[in-house]
N, C-alpha and C positions, 0 to 999 in steps of 0.2 A: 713123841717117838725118839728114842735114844738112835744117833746117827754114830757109823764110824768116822772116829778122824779124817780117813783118807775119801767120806763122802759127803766133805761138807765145801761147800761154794770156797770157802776161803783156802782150802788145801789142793783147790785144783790149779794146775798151769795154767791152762786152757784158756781159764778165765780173765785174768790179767790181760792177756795177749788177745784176747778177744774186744774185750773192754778200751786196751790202748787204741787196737787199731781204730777204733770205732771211731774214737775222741781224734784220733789224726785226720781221718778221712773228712768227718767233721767239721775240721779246722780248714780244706781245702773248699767247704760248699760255696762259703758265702765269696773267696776271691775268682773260683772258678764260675761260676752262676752269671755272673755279666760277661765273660767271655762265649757264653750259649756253650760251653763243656762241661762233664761231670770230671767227680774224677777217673775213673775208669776209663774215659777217653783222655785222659791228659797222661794217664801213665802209658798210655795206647801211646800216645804222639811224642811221648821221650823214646821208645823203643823206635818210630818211624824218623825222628830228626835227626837219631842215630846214624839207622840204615834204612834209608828208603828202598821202596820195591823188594819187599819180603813176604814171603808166604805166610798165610792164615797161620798152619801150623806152626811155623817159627815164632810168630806172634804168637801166639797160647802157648808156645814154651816159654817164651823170654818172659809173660807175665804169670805163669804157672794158672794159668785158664781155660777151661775149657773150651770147645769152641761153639756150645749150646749158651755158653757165656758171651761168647765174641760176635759170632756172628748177628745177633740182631745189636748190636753197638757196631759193628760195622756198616751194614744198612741203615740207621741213621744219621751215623757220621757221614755217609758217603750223599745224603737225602741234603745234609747240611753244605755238600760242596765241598767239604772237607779231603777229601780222598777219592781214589777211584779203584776200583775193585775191576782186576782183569785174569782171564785165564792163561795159564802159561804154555808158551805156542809150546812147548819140550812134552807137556802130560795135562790133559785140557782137566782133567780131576784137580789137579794145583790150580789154587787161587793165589793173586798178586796181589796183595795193597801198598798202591803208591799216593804219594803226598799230592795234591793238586797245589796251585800256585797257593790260594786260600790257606791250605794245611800249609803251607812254607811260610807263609806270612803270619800264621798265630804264634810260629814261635817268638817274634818281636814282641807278642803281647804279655807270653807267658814267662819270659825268663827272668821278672821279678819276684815269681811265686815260689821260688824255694826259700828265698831271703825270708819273703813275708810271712812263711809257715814256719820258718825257723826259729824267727822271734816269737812266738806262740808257745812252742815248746821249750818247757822251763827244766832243761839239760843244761848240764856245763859243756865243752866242747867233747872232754875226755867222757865223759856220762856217755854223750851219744857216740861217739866212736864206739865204746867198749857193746853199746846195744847193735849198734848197727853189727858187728862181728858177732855176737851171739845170735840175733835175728837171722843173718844170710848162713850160720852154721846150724839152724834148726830147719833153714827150706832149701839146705841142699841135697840133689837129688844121690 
């Protein structure tokens, strides 16, 4: 079957940026796995070491996630001791998640994990700056 140019695997965006993420995320299983986090909860718990005590919603912005996505990783994080999920005495429809002591302590464990993912990917410094700017101008709203 004769395909057009613009409908072949190699001329789509998409795919690249599909492909990397995949290979980055990847790259986080095997140092995140003996901390008992995936990664989805580790980018969870950079947005909570930030600012603790934020709403669901705010969280599924900060990580541009649904909360059909969130909310059952909330419920296991929270299963793990990790955090605690409360409603907000202002609008009992808003949900809290705040750090427990547990979640405050894993950041001592994790904050060698950007060093150690960074040596993984084979960017020069300017390489990944220039992506990281292209990246956050493709997912902003």
């Amino acid at each position: 079957m004769k395909t057009d140019e613009s409908m072949k695997l190699d001329s789509q965006l998409c795919f690249p940026l599909y492909a990397a993420s995949r290979k980055i995320v990847n790259l986080y299983t095997p140092v995140l796995k003996p901390l008992g986090i995936t990664y989805t909860q580790y980018i969870m718990f950079l947005v909570l070491w930030e600012k603790d005590g934020i709403t669901v919603g705010d969280l599924c912005r900060r990580l541009k996630l649904d909360t059909g996505t969130v909310t059952p990783m909330l419920k296991n994080t929270e299963k793990q001791g990790l955090i605690k999920r409360t409603r907000s005495e202002e609008d009992e429809r808003v949900v809290v998640i705040s750090l427990t002591e547990e979640g405050k302590a894993l950041y001592k464990k994790v904050r060698k994990v950007p060093e150690q993912i960074g040596t993984c990917v084979k960017l020069s410094k300017d390489e990944a700056i220039t992506l990281y700017k292209i990246l956050y101008k493709l997912i902003e709203e």
